[in-house]
C-alpha positions as CSV (number, residue, x, y, z in Angstrom):
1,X,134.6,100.0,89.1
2,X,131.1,101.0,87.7
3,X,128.4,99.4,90.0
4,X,125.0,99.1,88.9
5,X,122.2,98.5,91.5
6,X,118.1,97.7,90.8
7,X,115.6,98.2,92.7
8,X,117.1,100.5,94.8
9,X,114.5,101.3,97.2
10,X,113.9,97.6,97.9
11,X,114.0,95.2,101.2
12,X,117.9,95.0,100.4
13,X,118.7,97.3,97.8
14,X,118.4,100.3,100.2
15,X,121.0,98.6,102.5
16,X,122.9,97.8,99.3
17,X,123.3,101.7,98.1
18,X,124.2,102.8,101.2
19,X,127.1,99.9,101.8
20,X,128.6,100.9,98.2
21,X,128.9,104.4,99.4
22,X,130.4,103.5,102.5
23,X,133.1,101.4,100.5
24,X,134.0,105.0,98.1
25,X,131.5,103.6,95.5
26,X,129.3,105.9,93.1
27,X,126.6,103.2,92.4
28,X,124.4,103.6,89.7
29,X,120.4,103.3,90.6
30,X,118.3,101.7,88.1
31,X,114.8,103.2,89.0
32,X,111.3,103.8,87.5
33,X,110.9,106.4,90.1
34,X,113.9,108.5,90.3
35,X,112.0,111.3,92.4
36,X,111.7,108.7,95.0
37,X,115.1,108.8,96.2
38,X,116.2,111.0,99.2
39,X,117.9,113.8,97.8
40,X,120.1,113.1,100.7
41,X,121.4,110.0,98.6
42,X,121.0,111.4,95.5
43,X,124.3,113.7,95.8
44,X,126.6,109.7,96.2
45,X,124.7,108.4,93.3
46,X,124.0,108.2,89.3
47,X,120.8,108.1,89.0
48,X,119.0,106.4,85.8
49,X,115.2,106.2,84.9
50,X,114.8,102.5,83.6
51,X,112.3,100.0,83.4
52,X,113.6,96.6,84.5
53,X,111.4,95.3,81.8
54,X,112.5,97.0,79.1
55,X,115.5,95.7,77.2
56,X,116.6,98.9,75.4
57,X,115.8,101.1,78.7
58,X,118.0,98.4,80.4
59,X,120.9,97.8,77.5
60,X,121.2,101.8,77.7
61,X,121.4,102.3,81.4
62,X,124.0,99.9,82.1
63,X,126.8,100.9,79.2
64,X,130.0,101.3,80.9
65,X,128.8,99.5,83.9
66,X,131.3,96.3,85.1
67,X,129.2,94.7,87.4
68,X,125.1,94.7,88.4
69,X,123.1,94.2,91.0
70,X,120.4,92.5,89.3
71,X,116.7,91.8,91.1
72,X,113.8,90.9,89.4
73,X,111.4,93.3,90.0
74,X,108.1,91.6,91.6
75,X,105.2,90.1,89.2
76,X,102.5,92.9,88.3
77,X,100.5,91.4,85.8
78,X,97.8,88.5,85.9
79,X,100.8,86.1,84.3
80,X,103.6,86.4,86.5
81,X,105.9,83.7,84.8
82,X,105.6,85.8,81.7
83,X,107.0,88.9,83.9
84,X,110.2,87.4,85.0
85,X,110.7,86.6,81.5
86,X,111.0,89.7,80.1
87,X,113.2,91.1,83.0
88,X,115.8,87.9,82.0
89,X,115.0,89.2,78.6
90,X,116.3,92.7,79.8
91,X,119.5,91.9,81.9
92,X,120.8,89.2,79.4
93,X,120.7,91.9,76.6
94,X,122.8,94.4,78.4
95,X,125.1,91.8,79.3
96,X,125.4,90.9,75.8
97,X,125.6,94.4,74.6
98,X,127.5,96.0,76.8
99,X,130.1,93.1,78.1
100,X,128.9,93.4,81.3
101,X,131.6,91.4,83.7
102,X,130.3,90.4,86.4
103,X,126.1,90.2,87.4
104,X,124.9,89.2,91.3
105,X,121.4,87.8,91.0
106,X,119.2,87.6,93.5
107,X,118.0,84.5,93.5
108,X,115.8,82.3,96.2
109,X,116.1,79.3,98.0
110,X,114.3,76.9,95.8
111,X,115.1,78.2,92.3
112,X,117.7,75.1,92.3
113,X,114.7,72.9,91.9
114,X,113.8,75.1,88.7
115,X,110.0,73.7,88.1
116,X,107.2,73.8,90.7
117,X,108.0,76.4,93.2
118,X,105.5,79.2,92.0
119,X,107.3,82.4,91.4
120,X,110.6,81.0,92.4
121,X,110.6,79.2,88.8
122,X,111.1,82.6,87.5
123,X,113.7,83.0,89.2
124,X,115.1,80.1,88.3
125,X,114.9,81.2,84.4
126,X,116.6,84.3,85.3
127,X,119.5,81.6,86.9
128,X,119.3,79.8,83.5
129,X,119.7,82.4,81.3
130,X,122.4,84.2,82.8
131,X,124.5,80.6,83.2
132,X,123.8,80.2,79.4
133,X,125.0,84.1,78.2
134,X,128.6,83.1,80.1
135,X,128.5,86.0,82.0
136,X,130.5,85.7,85.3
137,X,127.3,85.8,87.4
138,X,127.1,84.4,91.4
139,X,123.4,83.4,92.3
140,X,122.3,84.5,95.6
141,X,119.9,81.9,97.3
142,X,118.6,83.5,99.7
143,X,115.8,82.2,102.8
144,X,112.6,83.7,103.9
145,X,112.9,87.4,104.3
146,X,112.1,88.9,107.6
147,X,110.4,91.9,106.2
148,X,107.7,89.3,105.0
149,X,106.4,89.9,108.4
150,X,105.9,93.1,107.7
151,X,103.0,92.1,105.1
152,X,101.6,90.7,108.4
153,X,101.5,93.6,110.7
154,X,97.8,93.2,110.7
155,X,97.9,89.8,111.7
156,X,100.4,90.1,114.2
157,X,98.4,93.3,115.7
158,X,95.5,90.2,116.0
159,X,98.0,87.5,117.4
160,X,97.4,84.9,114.7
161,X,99.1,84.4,112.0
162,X,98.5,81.1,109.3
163,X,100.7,79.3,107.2
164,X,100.2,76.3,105.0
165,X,103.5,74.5,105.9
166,X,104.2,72.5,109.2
167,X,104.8,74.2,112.0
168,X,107.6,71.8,113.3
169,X,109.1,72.2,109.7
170,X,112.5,74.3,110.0
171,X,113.4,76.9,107.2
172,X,116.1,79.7,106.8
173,X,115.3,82.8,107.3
174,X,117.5,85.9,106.4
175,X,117.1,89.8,107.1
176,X,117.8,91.7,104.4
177,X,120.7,93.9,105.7
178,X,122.7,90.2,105.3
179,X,121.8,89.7,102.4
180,X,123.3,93.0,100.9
181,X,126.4,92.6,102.8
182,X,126.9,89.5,100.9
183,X,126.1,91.2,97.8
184,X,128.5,94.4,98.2
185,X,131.6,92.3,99.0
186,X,130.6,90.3,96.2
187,X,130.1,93.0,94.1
188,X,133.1,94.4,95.4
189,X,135.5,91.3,94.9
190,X,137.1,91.6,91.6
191,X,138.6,87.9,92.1
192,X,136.1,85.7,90.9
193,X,134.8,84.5,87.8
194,X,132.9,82.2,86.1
195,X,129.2,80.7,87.9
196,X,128.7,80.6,91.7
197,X,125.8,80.2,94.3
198,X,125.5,81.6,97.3
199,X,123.1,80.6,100.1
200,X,122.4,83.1,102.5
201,X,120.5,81.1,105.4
202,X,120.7,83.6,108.2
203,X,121.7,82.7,111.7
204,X,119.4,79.4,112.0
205,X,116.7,77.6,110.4
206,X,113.2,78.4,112.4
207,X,110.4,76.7,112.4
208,X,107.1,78.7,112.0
209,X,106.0,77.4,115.4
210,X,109.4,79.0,116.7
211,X,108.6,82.4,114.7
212,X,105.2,82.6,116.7
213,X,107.4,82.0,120.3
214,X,109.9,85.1,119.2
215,X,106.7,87.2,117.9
216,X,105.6,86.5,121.3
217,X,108.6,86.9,123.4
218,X,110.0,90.4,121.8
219,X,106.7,92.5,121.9
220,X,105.4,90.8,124.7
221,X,102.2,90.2,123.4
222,X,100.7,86.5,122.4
223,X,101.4,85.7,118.6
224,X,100.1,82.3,117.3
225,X,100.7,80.5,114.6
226,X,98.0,77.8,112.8
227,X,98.2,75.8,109.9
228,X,95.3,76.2,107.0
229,X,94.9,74.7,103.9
230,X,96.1,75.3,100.6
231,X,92.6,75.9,99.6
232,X,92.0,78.3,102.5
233,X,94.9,80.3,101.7
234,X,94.2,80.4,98.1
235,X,90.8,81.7,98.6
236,X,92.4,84.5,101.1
237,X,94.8,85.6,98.2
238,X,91.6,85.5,95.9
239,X,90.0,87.9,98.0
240,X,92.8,90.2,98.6
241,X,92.2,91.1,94.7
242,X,95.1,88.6,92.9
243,X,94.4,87.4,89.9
244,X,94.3,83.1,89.6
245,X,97.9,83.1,88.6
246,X,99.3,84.9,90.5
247,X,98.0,83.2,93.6
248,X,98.8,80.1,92.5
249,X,102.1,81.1,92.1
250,X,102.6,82.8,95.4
251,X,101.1,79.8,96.8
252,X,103.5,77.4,95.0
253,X,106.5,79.4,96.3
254,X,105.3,77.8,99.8
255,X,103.8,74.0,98.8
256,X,106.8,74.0,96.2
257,X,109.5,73.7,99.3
258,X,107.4,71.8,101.5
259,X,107.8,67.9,101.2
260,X,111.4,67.0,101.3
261,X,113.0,69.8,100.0
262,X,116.3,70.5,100.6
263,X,118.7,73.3,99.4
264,X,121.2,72.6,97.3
265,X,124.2,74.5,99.7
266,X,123.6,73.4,103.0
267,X,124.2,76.0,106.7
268,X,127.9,76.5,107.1
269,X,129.9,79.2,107.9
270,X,129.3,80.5,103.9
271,X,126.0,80.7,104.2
272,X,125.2,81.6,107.5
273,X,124.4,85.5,108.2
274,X,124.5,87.0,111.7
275,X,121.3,89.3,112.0
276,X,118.5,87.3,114.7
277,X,115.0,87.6,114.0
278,X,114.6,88.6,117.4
279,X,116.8,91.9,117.0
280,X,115.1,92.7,113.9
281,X,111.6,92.8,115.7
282,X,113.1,95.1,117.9
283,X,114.2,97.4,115.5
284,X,111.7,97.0,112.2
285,X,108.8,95.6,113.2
286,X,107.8,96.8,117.0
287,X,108.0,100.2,115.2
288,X,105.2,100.0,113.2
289,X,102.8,98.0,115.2
């Protein structure tokens, strides 16, 4: 089996790469940056220069490939809508061409609601598109990352951190790691077919109010947690250099899941992933602080 893998280097691709080598697979690394991987993993892998927004760099990368790993790579531009778009338009033309079994997609938590979730609606394109090419694809919903946190080391460092959703309002959060074990045996299970979704929710549900006590009770140091705005937090994204767009659509990704929503697969033992938040403190964020 021919495994492709993008964004290699990424939150869960990196755990990815290394769990196909582990299982006697020679992935192949879709990268715009092939000098960036160790050369250490370089001697397990193929390794192909591609931009993921590309078509024809894609539709050549992946011939002869049976399954992908297939992630969206992260809005650049001042129109971030328009950037998912061409990455659908990139993995649904090497599907297409090169009869491409099987795709894993990672998707979010909230793409089931497909319009007014900020960026997660280009996810939820990608979703479409791949349903409507036939392709036997499974769809990865997966919860709040843990390595968000570590876009708030600063914050943390100061003991405050803001949000613009309720602090008594419980979420899933995931680590990474789970979410590429979920993907390799996946990837690795030649048994299923046609379209699927998979939650990954991580252990529990947490509350941001609950994040602030485990911030708090792993580095020993006071965290808070307040709630702001939308306005305010707009303006903060505004000043950290986005463009309009794309602060309203990281914005949206928040105050799109905030009033009633409920994933479409609820916690059970599917979806639930074993790695705490607290342990991953201890081992990826205390580090760097």
């Amino acid at each position: 089996m021919k495994i492709a893998v993008t964004i290699p280097q990424g939150n869960v691709g990196r755990h990815l790469t290394r769990m196909l080598i582990r299982a006697g697979v020679r992935p192949l690394l879709l990268t715009r940056h092939p000098e960036n991987i160790p050369a250490a993993l370089a001697e397990h892998v193929e390794l192909v220069t591609a931009d993921l927004r590309e078509p024809a760099q894609v539709v050549s990368a992946t011939a002869g490939v049976d399954a992908v790993y297939w992630v969206d790579p992260s809005a650049e531009s001042s129109d971030p809508i328009a950037d998912y778009v061409h990455a659908t338009e990139s993995i649904v033309a090497a599907v297409e061409a090169n009869q491409i079994r099987r795709v894993v997609f990672q998707s979010s938590v909230g793409a089931e609601k497909r319009h007014g979730a900020g960026e997660i609606d280009g996810l939820a394109q990608t979703e479409v598109a791949l349903d409507e090419s036939g392709v036997n694809v499974t769809h990865l919903r997966c919860g709040y990352f843990f390595t968000n946190l570590l876009f708030e080391v600063a914050a943390v460092k100061a003991g405050l951190l803001q949000t613009v959703l309720p602090l008594d309002a419980a979420m899933s959060w995931v680590a990474p790691r789970d979410i590429a074990e979920v993907a390799a045996l996946a990837l690795l299970n030649g048994e299923w077919s046609g379209r699927r979704i998979q939650a990954v929710h991580g252990p529990e549900d947490l509350t941001w109010a609950r994040v602030g006590e485990i911030l708090t009770e792993q580095l020993g140091r006071e965290v808070r947690v307040e709630r702001i705005s939308d306005e305010q937090m707009r303006g903060q994204y505004l000043e950290a250099g986005m463009p309009p767009a794309m602060a309203d659509a990281m914005l949206g990704m928040s105050t799109g899941l905030r009033d009633g929503f409920q994933p479409e697969q609820e916690r059970s033992i599917v979806t639930t992933t074993p790695t705490s938040l607290g342990s991953w403190i201890r081992e990826e964020l205390a580090p760097v602080l």
